[in-house]
N, C-alpha and C positions, 0 to 999 in steps of 0.2 A: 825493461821494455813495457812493464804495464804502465808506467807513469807515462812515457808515451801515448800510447793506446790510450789510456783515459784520456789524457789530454786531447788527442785529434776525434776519439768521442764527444768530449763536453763542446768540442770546437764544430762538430756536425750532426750532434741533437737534432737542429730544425727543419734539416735536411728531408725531402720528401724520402728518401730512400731507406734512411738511417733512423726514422724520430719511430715508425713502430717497433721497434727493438732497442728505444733507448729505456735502460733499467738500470741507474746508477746505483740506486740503494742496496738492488739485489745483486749487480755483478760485479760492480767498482772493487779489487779487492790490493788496491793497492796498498793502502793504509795496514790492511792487515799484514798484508807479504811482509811490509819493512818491518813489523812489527818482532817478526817470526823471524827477519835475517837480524835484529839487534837481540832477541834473544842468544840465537845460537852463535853469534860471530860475533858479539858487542857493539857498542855506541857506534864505533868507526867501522861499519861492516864495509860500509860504502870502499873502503882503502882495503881491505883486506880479503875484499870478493869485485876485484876490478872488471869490468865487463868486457867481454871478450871483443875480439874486431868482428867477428858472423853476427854478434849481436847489436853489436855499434851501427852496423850495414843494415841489421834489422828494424831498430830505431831511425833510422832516415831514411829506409822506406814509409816506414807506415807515415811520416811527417809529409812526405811524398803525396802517398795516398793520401791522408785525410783534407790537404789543402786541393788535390785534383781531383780527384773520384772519390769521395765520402761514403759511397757506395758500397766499393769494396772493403771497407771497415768492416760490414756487417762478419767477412770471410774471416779478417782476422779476429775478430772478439769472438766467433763463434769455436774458432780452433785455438786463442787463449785461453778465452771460460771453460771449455767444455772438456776439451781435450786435455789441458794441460791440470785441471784441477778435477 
């Protein structure tokens, strides 16, 4: 889900609602997650940590969100970033 998330971020950057809270360098932590699941799970982590369907539903929302209300991204990255890490 965060490669999502970043995505429909980088996708509403310019957005008036969205651009004071855009901080890729400091929050973007996608690269690193995949980083940390090809560690512990190897090269094919992707095949052997399948995304569940609540998460699959989660990812097409936020796709939802970030093309209709850009806005409400700011909810999900803040309860991504902060909460979850």
């Amino acid at each position: 889900h965060y490669a999502a998330l970043e995505e429909e971020i980088e996708r509403s950057r310019d957005s008036p609602s969205f651009a004071p809270v855009y901080f890729p360098e400091e929050l973007h932590r996608r690269e690193a997650l995949e980083q940390d699941m090809a560690f512990w799970y190897g090269p094919q982590w992707r095949l052997a940590v399948p995304c569940s369907p609540a998460t699959s539903r989660y990812v097409q929302r936020l796709h939802e969100v970030g093309r209709a209300e850009p806005e409400l991204l700011v909810a999900h990255a803040y309860t991504r970033y902060m909460g979850d890490l």
